[in-house]
ROMARZA-872688 format. One line per 4 residues: number of its first residue (from 0); their letters; for each residue x, y, z of C-alpha. Coordinates in steps of 0.001 Angstrom, whole numbers, plus 500000, padded with zeros to 6 digits. Last residue first. Example, Ala and Ser with C-alpha at 12.3 -4.5 7.8 and 13.67 -1.06 7.14 Angstrom:
1 = sa = 513670 498940 507140 ~ 512300 495500 507800
// end
This chain:
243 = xxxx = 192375 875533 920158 ~ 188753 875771 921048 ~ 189178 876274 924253 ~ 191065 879277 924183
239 = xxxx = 188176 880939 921831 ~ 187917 881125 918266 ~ 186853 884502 915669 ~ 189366 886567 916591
235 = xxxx = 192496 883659 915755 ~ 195781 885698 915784 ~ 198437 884681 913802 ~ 202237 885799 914927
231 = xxxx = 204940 885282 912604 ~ 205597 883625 909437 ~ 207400 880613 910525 ~ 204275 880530 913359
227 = xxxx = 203684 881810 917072 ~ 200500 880865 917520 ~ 197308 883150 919286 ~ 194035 882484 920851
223 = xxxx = 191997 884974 921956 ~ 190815 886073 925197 ~ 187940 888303 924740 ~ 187726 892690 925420
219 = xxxx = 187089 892549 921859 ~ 187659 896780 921337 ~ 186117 899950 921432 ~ 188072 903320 921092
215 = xxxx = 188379 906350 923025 ~ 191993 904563 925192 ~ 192234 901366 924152 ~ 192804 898983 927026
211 = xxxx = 193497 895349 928046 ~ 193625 893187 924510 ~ 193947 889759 925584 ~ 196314 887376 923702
207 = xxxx = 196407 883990 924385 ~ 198830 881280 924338 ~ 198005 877576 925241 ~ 198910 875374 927528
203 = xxxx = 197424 872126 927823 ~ 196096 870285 930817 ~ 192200 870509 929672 ~ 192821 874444 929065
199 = xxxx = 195978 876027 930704 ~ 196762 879665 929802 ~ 199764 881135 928205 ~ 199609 885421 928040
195 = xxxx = 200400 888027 925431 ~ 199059 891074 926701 ~ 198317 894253 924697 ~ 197739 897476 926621
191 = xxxx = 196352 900776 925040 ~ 197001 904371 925875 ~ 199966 904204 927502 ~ 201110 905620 930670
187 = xxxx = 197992 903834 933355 ~ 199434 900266 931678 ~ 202886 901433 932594 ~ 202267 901292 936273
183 = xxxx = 201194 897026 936551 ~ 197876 895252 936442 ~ 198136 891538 935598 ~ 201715 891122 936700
179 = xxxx = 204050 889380 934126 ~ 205995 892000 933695 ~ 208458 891607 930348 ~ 207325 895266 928923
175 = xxxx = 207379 896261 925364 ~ 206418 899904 924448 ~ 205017 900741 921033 ~ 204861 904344 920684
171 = xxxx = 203298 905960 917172 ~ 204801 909034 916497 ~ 202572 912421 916974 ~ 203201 914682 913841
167 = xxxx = 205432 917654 914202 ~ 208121 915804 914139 ~ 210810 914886 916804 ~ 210678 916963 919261
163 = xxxx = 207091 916886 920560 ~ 204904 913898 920110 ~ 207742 911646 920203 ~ 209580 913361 923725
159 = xxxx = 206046 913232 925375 ~ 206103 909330 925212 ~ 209597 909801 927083 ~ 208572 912490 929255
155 = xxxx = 206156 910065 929891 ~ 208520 907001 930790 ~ 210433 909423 932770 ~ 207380 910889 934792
151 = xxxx = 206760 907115 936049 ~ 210035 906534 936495 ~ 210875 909335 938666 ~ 207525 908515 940859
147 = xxxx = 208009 904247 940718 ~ 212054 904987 942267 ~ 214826 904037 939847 ~ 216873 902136 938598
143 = xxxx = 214668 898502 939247 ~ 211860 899884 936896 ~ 214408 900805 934065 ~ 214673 897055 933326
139 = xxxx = 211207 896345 932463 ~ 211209 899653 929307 ~ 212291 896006 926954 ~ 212615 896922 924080
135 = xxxx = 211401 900478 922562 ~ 209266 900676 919306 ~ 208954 903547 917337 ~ 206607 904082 914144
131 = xxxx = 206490 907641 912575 ~ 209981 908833 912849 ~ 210987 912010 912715 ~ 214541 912958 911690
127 = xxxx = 217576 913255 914559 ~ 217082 910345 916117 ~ 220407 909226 917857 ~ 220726 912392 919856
123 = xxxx = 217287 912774 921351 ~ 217705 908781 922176 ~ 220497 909640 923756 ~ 218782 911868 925863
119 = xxxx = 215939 909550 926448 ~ 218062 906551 927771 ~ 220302 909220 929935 ~ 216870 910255 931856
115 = xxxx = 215873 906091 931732 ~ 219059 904784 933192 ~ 222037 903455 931420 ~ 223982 900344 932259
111 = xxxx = 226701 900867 935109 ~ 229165 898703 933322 ~ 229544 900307 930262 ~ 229796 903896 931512
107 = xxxx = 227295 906153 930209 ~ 227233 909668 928404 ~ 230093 909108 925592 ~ 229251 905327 925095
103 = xxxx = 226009 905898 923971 ~ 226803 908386 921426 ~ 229557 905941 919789 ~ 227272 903091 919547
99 = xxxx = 229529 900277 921330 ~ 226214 898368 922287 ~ 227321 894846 924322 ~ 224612 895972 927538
95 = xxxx = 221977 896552 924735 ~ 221908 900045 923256 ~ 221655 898859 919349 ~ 218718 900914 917358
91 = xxxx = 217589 899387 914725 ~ 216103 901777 911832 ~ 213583 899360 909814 ~ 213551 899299 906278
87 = xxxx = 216183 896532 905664 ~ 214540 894276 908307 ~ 213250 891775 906172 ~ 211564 888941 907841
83 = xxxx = 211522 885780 906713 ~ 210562 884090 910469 ~ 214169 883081 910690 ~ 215478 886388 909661
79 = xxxx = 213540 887770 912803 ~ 216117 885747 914953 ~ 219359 886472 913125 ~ 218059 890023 912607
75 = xxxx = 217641 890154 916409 ~ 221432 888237 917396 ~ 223049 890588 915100 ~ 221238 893342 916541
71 = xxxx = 222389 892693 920163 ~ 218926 891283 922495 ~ 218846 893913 926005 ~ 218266 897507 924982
67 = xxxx = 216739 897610 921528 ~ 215306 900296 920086 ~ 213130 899294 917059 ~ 212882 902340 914389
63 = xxxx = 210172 902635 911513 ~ 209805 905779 909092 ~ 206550 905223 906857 ~ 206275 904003 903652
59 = xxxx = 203010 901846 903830 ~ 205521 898854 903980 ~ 207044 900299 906299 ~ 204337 900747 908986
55 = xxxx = 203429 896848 908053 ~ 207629 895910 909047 ~ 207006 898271 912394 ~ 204075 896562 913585
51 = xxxx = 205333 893302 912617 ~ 208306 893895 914867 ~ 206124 894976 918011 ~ 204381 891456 917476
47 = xxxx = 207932 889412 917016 ~ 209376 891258 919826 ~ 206698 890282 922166 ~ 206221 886555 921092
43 = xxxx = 205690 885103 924190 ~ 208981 883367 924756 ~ 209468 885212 928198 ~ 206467 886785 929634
39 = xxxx = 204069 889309 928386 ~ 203413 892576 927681 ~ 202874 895171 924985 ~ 202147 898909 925845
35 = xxxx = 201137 901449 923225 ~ 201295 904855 922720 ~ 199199 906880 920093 ~ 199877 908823 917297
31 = xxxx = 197546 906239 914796 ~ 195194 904757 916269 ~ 195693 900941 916271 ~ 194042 898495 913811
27 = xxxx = 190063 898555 912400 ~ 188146 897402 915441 ~ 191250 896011 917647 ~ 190507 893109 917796
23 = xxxx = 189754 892726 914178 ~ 193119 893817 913791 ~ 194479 891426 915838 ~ 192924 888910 913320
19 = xxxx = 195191 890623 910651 ~ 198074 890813 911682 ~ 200305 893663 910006 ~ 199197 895723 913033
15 = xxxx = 196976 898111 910603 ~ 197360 901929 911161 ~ 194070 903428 912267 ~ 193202 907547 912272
11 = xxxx = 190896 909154 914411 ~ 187830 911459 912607 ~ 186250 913311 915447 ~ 182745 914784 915868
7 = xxxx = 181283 911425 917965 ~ 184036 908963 917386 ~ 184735 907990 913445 ~ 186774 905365 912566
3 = xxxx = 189435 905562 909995 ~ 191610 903081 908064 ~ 195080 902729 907038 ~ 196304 899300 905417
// end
C-alpha cells in the first residue's frame, strides 16, 4: 500500500508497515526516505516489526535488506519461518559475531567485533545496488565502542551513506535499538521513534507500543496495545492498555 499526505505545498510519500493498526498510528504509514528508530527490550517483538516492514516493501517490489549483527541467519529464518514468513525477497545480511562473509573478515578480526566506521564500510562494499528498504540490527552494541560524539556522527554518516551512495533515491532506514531508556541519543538521529514497551495494568503485563516522534507528520501520540501472534505483530489503534 503507498499513500500520500499532503503538508502545506509538499506532497510526502507513505509506505505501509505491513500492520495495519500501526498504520493508523501512523496517519497513512511511514514516509517514505526517511529513518526510523525502533526500540524496546528483549522479547518485544523488534525484529518481527522491522521484518514486516521489509516483507510489505517487497511485496510492492521494492529492494529489501535486514543487516544483522548479533542473531546468525539460520537462526533468523528459523525464527521468522515460524511466524510463516517468507524471506526469499529479502537481502540478509550476516555480520553477527559467527559471520564468515568474506568482506567482513578481510577488514576485522573475529574477536575484536567490528566498530561502527568499519560497519559502514563494509556495508559500502556489500551493497553495491540501491536498496529501497534497509533495516540494521541491533545499532545498541556500537554505543559501548565508542565515545557518544564519534558515535553520534557515525550513526549519521551512516543514515547519510543511504541517501547518498547508494541510489539516487533516499532509502528508507529502520534502525533497531535494545535501550530500554525512555529518552536516549538515537531518538534525536532518526526521524521517527517506535517503542515497543510492557506495562502493568491490574497486575498484568501487557505490551504496548507508543509511537515517540515523526518528524513533519502527525501521529496517535496514545499507548496502544500490541500481541505478538503466529502471524506477527497486531496492533490494536482503536483500544487502550486497559482494555486488553
Amino acid at each position: 500500500m503507498l499513500n500520500t499526505w499532503h503538508r502545506g505545498d509538499s506532497l510526502l510519500e507513505r509506505i505501509s508497515t505491513g500492520i495495519e493498526g500501526l498504520d493508523v498510528m501512523l496517519k497513512g504509514g511511514l514516509i517514505k526516505g526517511r529513518a526510523y528508530l525502533i526500540k524496546g527490550g528483549p522479547g518485544s517483538g523488534k525484529t518481527i516489526l522491522s521484518m514486516q516492514i521489509l516483507l510489505e516493501g517487497a511485496k510492492r517490489g521494492e529492494k529489501v535488506a535486514y543487516v544483522t549483527l548479533m542473531e546468525p541467519e539460520d537462526k533468523l529464518r528459523e525464527n521468522m519461518s515460524a511466524l510463516g514468513f517468507d524471506l526469499s525477497k529479502v537481502n540478509i545480511i550476516d555480520l553477527s559475531p559467527t559471520s564468515d562473509h568474506p568482506i567482513l573478515m578481510s577488514v576485522i578480526e573475529p574477536e575484536k567485533g567490528i566498530d561502527l566506521n568499519t560497519f559502514r564500510s563494509v556495508l559500502e562494499n556489500i551493497l553495491v545496488e540501491a536498496v529501497d528498504i534497509i533495516a540494521i540490527d541491533p545499532i545498541t552494541m556500537f554505543k559501548a565502542m565508542m565515545p557518544e560524539t564519534q558515535y553520534r556522527a557515525g550513526i549519521l554518516r551512516l543514515i547519510r551513506l543511504f541517501r547518498r551512495k547508494l541510489g539516487s533515491k533516499s532509502a528508507t532506514v529502520i534502525l533497531i535499538s535494545s535501550s530500554l531508556e525512555l529518552v536516549d541519543i538515537d531518538d534525536y538521529l532518526v526521524d521517527g521513534v517506535i517503542e515497543l514497551r510492557t506495562v502493568e495494568v491490574g497486575g498484568r503485563i501487557v505490551r504496548a507500543l507508543k509511537i515517540v516522534k515523526m518528524r513533519g507528520s502527525d501521529f496517535d501520540e496514545v499507548l496502544r496495545p500490541y500481541r505478538i501472534t503466529n502471524r506477527g505483530i497486531e496492533v490494536y489503534p482503536d483500544l487502550s492498555v486497559s482494555e486488553v
